[in-house]
C-alpha positions, -999 to 999 in steps of 0.1 A, spaced: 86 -800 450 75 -774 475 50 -744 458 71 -712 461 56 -691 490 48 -653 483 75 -641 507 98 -657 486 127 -630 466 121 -645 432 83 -646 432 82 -611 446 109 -595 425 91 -614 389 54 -598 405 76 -562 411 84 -558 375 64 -568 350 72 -574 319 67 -546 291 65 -570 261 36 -589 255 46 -624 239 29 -615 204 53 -582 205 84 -604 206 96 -617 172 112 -652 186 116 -663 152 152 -653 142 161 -647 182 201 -661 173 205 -637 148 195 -609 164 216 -618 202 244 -629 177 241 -592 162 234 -573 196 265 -591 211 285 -585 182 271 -546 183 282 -538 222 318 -558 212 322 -535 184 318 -505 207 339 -515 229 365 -521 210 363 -488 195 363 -473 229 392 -490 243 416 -504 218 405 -473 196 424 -453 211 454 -471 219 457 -478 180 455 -444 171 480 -430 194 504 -462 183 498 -447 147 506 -411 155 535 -427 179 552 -444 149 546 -413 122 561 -392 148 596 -409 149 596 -415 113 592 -375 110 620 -373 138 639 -397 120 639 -387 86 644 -348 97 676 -359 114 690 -377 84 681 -349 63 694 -319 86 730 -337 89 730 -348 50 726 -311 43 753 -299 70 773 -327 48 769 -315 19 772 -279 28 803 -286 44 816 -305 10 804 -275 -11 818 -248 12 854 -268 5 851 -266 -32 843 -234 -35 864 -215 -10 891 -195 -21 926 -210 -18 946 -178 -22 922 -169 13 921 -197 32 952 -220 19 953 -254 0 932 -273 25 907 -252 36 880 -280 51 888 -267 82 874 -229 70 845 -248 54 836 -268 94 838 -237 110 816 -219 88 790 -246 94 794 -252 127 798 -216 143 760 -209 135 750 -247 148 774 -240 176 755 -206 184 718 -221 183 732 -250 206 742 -220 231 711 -202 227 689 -228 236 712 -237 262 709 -204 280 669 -209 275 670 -241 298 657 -231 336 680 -239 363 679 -270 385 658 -251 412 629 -240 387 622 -277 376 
């Protein structure tokens, strides 16, 4: 083979930068262990940076509709069971023998005024 000339790239860039490691500052004795661990090091970290993330906003994601879920089965098993109590406990000689429609309106007229309130809050189609 042909001796590499000094004008050629490799020769100049390896004479550009030399090394800073002598070869008796190297430990090449356990050299698989320690790339195994450095490559399993950076893949750590970026793991942690990208999939991190997405795992902890899946977390909060899922706790989130739980909440949402469980607050709406609780909000309309109480409007349930207000509605059944309200029609126990009603008066008869006020309201007549069947009286569950005295005990929806009680529970709905304040539900019915919240829905109206927040419904006036809304912007109009120009402001969005």
């Amino acid at each position: 083979m042909a001796e590499p000339r000094p004008t050629d790239p490799r020769v100049a860039g390896a004479a550009a930068r030399p090394s800073s490691f002598r070869a008796t500052d190297v430990d090449t004795a356990d050299w698989p262990a320690q790339a195994a661990d450095t490559i399993e090091r950076v893949v750590q970290g970026v793991r942690d940076k990208t999939t991190g993330h997405a795992i902890s906003a899946a977390r909060w994601l899922v706790a989130g509709l739980f909440v949402l879920l469980v607050g709406t089965m609780v909000a309309i098993l109480l409007a349930v069971a207000l509605v059944r109590m309200l029609d126990a406990y009603l008066p008869e000689s006020l309201f007549g023998e069947h009286h569950v429609w005295a005990a929806h309106g009680i529970v709905g007229l304040p539900l019915f005024g919240f829905g109206l309130a927040l419904l006036s809050r809304r912007g109009s189609r120009d402001d969005r």
